[in-house]
C-alpha positions as CSV (number, residue, x, y, z in Angstrom):
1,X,64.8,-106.8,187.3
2,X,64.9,-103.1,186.9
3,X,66.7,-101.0,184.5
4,X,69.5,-100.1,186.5
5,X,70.0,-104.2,187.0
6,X,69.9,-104.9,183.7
7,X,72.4,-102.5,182.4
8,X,74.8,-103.1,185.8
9,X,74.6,-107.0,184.6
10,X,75.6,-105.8,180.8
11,X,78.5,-103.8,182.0
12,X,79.3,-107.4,183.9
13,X,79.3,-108.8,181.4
14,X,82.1,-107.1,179.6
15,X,84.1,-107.3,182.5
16,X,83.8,-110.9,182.8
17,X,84.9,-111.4,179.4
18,X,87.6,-109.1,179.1
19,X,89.0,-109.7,182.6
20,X,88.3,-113.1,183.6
21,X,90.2,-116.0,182.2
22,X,88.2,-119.1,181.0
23,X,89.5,-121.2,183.5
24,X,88.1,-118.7,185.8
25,X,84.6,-117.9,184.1
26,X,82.6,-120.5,186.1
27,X,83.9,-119.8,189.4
28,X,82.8,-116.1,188.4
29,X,79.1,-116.9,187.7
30,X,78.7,-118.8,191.1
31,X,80.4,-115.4,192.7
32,X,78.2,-113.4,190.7
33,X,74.9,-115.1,190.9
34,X,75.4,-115.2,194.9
35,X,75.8,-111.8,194.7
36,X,73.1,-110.6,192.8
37,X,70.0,-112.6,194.0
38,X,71.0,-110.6,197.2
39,X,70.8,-107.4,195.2
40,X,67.9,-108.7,193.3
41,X,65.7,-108.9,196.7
42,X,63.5,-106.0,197.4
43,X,63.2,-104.7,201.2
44,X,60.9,-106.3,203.5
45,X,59.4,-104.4,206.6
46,X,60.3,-107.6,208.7
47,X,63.8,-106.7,210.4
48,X,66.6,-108.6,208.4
49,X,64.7,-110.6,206.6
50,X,65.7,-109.6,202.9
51,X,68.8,-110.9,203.9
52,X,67.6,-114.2,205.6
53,X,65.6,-115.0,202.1
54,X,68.7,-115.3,199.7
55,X,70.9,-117.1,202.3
56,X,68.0,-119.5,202.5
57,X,67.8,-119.7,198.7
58,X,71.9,-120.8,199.4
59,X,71.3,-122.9,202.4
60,X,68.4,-125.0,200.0
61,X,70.4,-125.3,197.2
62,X,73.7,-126.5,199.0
63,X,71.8,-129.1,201.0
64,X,69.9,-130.0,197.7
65,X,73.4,-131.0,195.9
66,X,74.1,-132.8,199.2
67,X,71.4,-135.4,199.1
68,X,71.7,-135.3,195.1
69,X,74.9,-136.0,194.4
70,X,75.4,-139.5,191.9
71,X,76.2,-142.6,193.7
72,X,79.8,-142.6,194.7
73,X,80.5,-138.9,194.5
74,X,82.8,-137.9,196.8
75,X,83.3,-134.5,198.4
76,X,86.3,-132.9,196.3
77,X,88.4,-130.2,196.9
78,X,86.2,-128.3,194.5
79,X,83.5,-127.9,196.6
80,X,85.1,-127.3,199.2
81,X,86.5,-124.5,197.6
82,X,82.7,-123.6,196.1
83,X,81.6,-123.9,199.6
84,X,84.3,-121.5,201.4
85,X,83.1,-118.9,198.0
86,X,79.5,-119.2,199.4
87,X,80.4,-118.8,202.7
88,X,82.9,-116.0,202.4
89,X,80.3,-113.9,199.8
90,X,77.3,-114.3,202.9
91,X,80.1,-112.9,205.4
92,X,81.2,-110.1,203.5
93,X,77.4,-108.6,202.4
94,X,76.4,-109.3,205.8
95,X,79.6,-106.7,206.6
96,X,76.8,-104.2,205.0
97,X,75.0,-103.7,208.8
98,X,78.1,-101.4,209.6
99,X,78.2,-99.6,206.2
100,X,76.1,-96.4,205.2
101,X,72.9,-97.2,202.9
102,X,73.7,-96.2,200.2
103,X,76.8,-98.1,200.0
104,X,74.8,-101.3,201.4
105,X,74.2,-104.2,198.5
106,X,71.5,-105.2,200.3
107,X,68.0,-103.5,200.4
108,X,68.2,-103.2,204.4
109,X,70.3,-103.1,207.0
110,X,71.5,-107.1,207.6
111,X,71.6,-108.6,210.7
112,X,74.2,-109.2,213.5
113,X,77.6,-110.8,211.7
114,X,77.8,-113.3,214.7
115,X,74.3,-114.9,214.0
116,X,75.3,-115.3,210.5
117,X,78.3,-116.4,210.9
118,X,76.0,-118.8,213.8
119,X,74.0,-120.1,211.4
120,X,76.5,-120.6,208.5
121,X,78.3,-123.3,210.7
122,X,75.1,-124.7,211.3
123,X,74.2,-124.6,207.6
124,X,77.9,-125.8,206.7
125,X,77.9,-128.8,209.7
126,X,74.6,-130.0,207.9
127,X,76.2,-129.9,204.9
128,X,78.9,-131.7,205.7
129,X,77.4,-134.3,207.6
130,X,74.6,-134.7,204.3
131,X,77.6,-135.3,202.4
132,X,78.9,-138.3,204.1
133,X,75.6,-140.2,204.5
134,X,76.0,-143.4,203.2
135,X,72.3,-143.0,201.9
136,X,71.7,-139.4,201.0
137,X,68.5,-141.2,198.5
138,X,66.2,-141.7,201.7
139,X,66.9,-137.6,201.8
140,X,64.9,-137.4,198.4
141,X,61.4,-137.2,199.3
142,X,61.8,-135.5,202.5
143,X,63.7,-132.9,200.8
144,X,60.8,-132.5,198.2
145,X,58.1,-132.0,201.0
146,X,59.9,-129.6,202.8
147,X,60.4,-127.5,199.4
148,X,56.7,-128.2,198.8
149,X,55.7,-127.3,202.0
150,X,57.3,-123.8,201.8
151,X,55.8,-122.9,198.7
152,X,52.4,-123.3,200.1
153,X,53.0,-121.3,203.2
154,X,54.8,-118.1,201.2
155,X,51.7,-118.8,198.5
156,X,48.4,-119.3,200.8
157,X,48.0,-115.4,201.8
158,X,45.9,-117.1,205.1
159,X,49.3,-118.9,206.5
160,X,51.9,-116.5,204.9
161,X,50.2,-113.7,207.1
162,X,50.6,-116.3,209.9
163,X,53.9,-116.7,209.1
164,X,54.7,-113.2,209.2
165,X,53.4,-112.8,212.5
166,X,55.7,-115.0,214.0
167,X,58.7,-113.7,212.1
168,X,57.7,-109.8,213.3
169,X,57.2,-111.2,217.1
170,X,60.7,-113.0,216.5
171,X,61.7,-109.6,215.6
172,X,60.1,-107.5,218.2
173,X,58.1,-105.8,215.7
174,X,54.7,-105.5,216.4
175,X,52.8,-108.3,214.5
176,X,49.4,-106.7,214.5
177,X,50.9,-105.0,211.2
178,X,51.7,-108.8,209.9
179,X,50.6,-109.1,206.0
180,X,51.2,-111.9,203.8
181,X,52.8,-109.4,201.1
182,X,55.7,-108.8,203.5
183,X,56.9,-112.7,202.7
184,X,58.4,-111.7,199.5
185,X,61.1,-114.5,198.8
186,X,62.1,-113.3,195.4
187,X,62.7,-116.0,192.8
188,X,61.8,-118.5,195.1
189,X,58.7,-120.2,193.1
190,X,61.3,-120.7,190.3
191,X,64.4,-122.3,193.2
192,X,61.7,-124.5,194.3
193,X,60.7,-126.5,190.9
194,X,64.7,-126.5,189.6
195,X,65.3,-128.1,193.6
196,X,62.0,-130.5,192.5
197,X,63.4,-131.0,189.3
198,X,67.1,-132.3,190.5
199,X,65.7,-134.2,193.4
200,X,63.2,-136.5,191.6
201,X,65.5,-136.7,188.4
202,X,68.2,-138.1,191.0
203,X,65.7,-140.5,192.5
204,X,64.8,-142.2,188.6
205,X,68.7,-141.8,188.4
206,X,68.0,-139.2,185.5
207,X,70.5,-136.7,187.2
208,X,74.3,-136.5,185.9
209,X,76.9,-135.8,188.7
210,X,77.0,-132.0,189.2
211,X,80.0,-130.4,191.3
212,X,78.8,-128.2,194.4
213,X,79.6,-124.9,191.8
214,X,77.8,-126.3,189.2
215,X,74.5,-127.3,190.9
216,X,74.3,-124.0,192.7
217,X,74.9,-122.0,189.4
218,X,72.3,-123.9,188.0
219,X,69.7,-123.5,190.5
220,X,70.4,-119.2,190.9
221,X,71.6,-118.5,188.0
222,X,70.7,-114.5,188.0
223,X,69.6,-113.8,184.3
224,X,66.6,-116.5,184.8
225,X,66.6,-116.0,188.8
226,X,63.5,-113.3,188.9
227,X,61.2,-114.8,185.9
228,X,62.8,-118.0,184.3
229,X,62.9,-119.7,182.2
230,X,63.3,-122.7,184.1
231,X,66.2,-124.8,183.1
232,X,66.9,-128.3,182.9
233,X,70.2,-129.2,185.1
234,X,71.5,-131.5,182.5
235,X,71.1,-129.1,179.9
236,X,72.4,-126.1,181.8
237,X,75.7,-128.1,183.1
238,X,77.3,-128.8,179.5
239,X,77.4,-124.7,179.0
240,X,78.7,-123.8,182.5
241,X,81.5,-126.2,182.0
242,X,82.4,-125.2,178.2
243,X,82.0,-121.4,178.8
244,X,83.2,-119.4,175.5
245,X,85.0,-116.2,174.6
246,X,84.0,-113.2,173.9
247,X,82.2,-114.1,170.5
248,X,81.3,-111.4,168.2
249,X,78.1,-112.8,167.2
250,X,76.4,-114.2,170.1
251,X,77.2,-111.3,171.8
252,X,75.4,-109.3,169.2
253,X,72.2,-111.8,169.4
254,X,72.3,-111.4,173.2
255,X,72.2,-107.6,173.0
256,X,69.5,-107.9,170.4
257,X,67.9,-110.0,172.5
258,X,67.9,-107.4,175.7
259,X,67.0,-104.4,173.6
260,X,63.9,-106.5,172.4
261,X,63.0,-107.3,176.1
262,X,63.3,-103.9,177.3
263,X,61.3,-102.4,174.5
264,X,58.3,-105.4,175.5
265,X,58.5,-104.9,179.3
266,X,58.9,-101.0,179.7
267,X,57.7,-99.4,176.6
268,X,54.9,-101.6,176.0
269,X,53.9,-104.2,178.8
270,X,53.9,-100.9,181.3
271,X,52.3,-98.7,178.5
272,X,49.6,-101.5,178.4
273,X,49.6,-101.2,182.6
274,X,48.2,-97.8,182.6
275,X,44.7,-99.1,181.1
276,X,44.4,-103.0,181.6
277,X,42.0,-105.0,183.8
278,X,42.6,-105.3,187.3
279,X,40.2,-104.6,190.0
280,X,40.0,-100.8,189.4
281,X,39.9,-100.6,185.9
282,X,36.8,-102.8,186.2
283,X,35.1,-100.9,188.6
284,X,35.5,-98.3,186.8
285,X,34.4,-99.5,182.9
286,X,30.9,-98.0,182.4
287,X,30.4,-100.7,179.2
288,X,30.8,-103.6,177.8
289,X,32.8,-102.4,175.2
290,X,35.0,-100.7,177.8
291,X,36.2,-103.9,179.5
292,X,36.6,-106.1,176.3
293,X,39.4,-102.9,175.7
294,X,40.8,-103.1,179.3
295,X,40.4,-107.0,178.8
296,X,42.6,-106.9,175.5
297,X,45.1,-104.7,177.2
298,X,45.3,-107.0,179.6
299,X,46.0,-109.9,177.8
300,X,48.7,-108.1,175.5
301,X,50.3,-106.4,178.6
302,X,50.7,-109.7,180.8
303,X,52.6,-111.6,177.4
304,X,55.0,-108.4,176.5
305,X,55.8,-108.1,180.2
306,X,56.9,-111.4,181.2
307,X,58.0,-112.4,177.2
308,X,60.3,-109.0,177.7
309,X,61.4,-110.5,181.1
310,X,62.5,-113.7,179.4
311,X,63.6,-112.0,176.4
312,X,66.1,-110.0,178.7
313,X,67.3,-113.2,180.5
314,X,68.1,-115.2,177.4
315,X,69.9,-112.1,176.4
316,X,71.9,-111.5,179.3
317,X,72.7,-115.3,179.5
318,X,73.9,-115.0,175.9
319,X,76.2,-112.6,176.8
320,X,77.9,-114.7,179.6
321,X,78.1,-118.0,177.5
322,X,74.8,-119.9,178.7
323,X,71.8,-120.6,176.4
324,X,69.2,-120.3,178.4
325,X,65.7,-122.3,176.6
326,X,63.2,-120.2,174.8
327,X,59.9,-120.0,176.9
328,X,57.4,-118.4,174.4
329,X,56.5,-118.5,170.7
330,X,54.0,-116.7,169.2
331,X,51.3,-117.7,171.8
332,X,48.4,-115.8,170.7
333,X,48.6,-117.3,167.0
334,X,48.5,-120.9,167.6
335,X,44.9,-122.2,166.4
336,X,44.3,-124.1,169.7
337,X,44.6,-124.4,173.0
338,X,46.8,-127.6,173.1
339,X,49.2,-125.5,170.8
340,X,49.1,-122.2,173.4
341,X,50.0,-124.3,176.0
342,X,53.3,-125.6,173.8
343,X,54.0,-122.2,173.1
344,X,53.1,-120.1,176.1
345,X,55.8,-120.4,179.5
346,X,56.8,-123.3,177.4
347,X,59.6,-124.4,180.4
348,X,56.5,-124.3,182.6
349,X,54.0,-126.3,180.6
350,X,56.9,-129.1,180.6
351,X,58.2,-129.5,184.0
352,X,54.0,-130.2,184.6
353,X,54.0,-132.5,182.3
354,X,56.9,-134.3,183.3
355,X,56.2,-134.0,187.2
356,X,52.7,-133.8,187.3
357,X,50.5,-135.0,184.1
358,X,53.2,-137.8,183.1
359,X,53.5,-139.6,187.0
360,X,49.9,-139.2,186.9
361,X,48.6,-140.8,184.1
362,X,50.7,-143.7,185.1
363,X,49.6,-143.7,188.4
364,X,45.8,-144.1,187.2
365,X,46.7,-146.8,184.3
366,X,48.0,-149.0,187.1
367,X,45.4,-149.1,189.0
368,X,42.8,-152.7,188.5
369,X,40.1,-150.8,187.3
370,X,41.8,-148.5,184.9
371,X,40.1,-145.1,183.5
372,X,38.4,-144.7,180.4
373,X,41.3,-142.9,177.6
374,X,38.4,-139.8,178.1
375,X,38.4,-140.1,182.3
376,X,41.9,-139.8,181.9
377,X,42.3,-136.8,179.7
378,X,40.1,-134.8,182.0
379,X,41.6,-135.7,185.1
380,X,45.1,-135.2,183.7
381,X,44.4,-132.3,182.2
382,X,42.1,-130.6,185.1
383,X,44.5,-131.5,187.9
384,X,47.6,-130.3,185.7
385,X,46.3,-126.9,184.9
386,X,45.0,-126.2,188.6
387,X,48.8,-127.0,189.4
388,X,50.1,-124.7,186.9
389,X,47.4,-122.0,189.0
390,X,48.3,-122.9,192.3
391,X,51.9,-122.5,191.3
392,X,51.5,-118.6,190.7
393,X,49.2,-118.7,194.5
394,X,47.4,-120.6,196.4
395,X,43.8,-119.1,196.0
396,X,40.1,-119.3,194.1
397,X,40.8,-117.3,191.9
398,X,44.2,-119.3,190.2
399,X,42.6,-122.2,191.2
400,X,39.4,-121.1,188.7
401,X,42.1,-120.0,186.0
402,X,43.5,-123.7,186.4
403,X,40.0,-125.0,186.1
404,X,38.9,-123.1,182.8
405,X,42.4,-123.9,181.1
406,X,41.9,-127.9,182.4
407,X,38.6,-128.1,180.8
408,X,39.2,-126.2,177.4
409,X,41.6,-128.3,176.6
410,X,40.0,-131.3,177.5
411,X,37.2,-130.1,175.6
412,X,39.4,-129.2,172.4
413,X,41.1,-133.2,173.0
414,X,37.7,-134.1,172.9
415,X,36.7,-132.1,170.2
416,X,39.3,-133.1,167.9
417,X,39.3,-136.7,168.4
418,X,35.6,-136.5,166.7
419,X,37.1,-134.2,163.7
420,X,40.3,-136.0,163.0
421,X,38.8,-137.2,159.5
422,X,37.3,-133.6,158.6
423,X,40.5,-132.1,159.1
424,X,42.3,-134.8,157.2
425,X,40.0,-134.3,154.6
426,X,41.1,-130.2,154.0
427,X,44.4,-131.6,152.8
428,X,43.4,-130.7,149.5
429,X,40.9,-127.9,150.3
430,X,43.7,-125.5,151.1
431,X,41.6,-122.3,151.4
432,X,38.9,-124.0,153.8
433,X,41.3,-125.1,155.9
434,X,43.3,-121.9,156.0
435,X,39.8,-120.1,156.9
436,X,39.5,-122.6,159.7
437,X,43.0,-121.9,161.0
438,X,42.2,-118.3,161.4
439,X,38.4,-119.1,162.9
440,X,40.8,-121.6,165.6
441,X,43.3,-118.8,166.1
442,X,40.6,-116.1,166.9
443,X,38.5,-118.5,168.8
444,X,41.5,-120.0,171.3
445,X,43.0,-116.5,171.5
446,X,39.7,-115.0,173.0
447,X,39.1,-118.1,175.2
448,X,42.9,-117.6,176.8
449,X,41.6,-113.7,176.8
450,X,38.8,-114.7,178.8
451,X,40.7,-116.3,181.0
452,X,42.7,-113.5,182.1
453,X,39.7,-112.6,184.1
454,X,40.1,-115.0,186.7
455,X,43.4,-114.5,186.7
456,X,43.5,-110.7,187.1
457,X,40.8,-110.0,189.5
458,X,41.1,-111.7,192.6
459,X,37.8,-111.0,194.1
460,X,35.6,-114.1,192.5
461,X,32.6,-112.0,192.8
462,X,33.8,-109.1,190.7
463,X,35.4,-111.4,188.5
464,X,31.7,-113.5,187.4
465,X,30.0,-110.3,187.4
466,X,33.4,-109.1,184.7
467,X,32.8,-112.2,182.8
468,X,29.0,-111.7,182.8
469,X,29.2,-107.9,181.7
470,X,31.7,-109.1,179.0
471,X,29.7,-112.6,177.3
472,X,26.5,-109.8,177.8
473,X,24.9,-112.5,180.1
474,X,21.8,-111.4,182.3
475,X,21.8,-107.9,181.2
């Protein structure tokens, strides 16, 4: 989100409340989420595709409330009527091709209005016929590997260059210009684990019944489209259908709220940006003492930038009725790693552990020969943190972030199984332990800092040669 976004969905905001009756508010936020994630998308050089991206993001999460729905739901009137909004919204932005530019919602030019009205009836006859399957639950995992299988084409740069190449040749562009950059589906890492989320809740039958407006809502809602947080269905639902008034005092917090996220993100996060690691920075730092500075800035800049991001959505969301979940607290002050990881992307860290570390440590404690307690810390752990990397892209250098985050904290499970009793016994030695807190803090804040190398620097080579310069290892 930019400035101008944020201060267009303010001004929104009072409109809504002012104008819009209550009965009316719900039906608003689908109108005006499908709106904006069009907005929200930034150009691509592929013809038409910013425009293809969000009606995908649609297309996905109408289909997804097909094959979700509870046992017995029927096809109301409802969504019918949420269905025709969807539709009618896609026609009327995609009346943008015949418009000026500047008066355009979308970033380019859309395509033809027959092949979106074309593929609409397509999208809407597969809706439909999703609908009336007598056993949408066979849908389920299909539906999961498709989403899946997505996400690892737009995030492994090898096949989303691939992939590119076929859309420009599709387009008669030229597709030696083809980069894996150009597949920028915006917001779709966070659509994809909300779609996850309500497929495999509805296959353990953890999923309430969610009209066609409501599931939609919930899976683009604009505030935490961009950057999250990411949302639980059933807690998002109870707010969209109990939307409230104008209320003086929420609406103060949320505007609180956004003025705290913009000072983060563009006063300090892009203050930060000017002198932070990445790979020219590096190249240039003539010392040791010059990186741990670009290092620190690095690690400051990447928590005010996306804490100001979330910070701006929970604001924004205040201020149209919907509490979005807090995703950070005080990350950088917790005295272990265990405790970063409950505190930093907090909505991240559990959706993994639901999806991921949970279904996996029952997996291996069903098998005959079951893991040691200490095998199954460090494959849980390991194998949950390189998802949480591979999440953000499919490459070394995420994958070696995963890796380092995996095996500190097995290391710190290890560690304090062995000093359970010393730290019992600093009950009553309040100043030791206090001095210990601090030596934890410093010591888990510089590990995460350390970190942030594999993270920022893509190149695995300049990244051990960073890490060397910065632990003063082989000169």
């Amino acid at each position: 989100m930019t400035l101008t976004h944020i201060l267009v969905f303010i001004a929104g905001a009072a409109l809504y409340l002012a104008l819009i009756p209550a009965r009316w508010r719900g039906w608003a936020l689908l109108a005006g989420s499908v709106v904006a994630i069009y907005w929200l998308q930034p150009p691509i050089r592929i013809r038409s595709l910013d425009f293809v991206f969000p009606t995908a993001t649609l297309v996905l999460a109408a289909l997804g409330w097909a094959i979700t729905r509870a046992p017995g739901q029927r096809w109301t009137r409802a969504d019918s009527a949420a269905a025709l909004v969807m539709a009618v919204l896609m026609i009327a932005l995609a009346f943008g091709r015949y418009l000026a530019p500047e008066l355009r919602l979308t970033p380019t030019r859309p395509p033809a209005l027959l092949s979106v009205a074309l593929a609409l009836a397509a999208a809407g006859a597969l809706l439909i016929a999703l609908a009336r399957a007598r056993e949408p639950r066979r849908l389920l995992v299909p539906g999961m590997l498709i989403i899946l299988a997505l996400f690892v084409v737009l995030k492994t740069p090898p096949l989303a260059e691939a992939a590119a190449r076929l859309l420009r040749e599709a387009a008669g562009q030229s597709p030696d210009l083809a980069q894996a950059s150009e597949l920028e589906w915006l917001g779709f890492s966070y659509v994809a684990f909300r779609l996850i989320h309500t497929l495999r809740d509805r296959q353990t039958g953890k999923l309430p019944p969610l009209s066609l407006r409501e599931y939609v809502t919930y899976v683009i809602f604009f505030p935490a489209y961009t950057a999250g947080p990411i949302d639980r269905a059933e807690r998002f639902a109870p707010d969209l259908r109990d939307l409230p008034g104008p209320e003086p005092s929420r609406l103060m917090q949320g505007g609180g709220r956004i003025a705290v996220g913009i000072a983060k993100k563009f006063i300090v996060a892009d203050s930060l940006a000017l002198f932070a690691l990445n790979p020219q920075t590096a190249a240039q730092a003539g010392s040791t003492g010059a990186l741990w500075l670009l290092l620190y800035a690095y690690t400051f800049q990447i928590y005010f930038d996306f804490s100001g991001y979330t910070d701006i959505a929970i604001g924004i969301g205040q201020l149209y009725g919907i509490r979005l979940p807090e995703n950070f607290n005080r990350p950088y002050l917790r005295r272990n790693l265990t405790l970063f990881w409950q505190s930093w992307h907090i909505t991240l860290s559990q959706w993994v552990r639901f999806y991921v570390f949970s279904p996996l440590s029952r997996a291996l404690l069903t098998r005959r020969r079951k893991p040691s307690p200490l095998v199954l810390a460090l494959v849980g752990q390991v194998v949950t943190m390189v998802v949480i990397g591979l999440w953000h892209g499919v490459s070394g250098h995420f994958v070696l972030w995963g890796l380092w985050h995996g095996l500190g904290l097995f290391a710190h499970k290890w560690w304090s199984d062995r000093t359970r009793p010393l730290y019992l016994a600093l009950r009553d030695q309040p100043r030791r332990a206090r001095a210990l807190e601090i030596a934890g803090v410093a010591l888990t804040f510089h590990f995460v800092a350390l970190g942030w190398v594999w993270f920022a620097l893509p190149d695995l080579g300049v990244a051990w040669d960073v890490f060397k310069k910065l632990l003063a290892i082989g000169g």
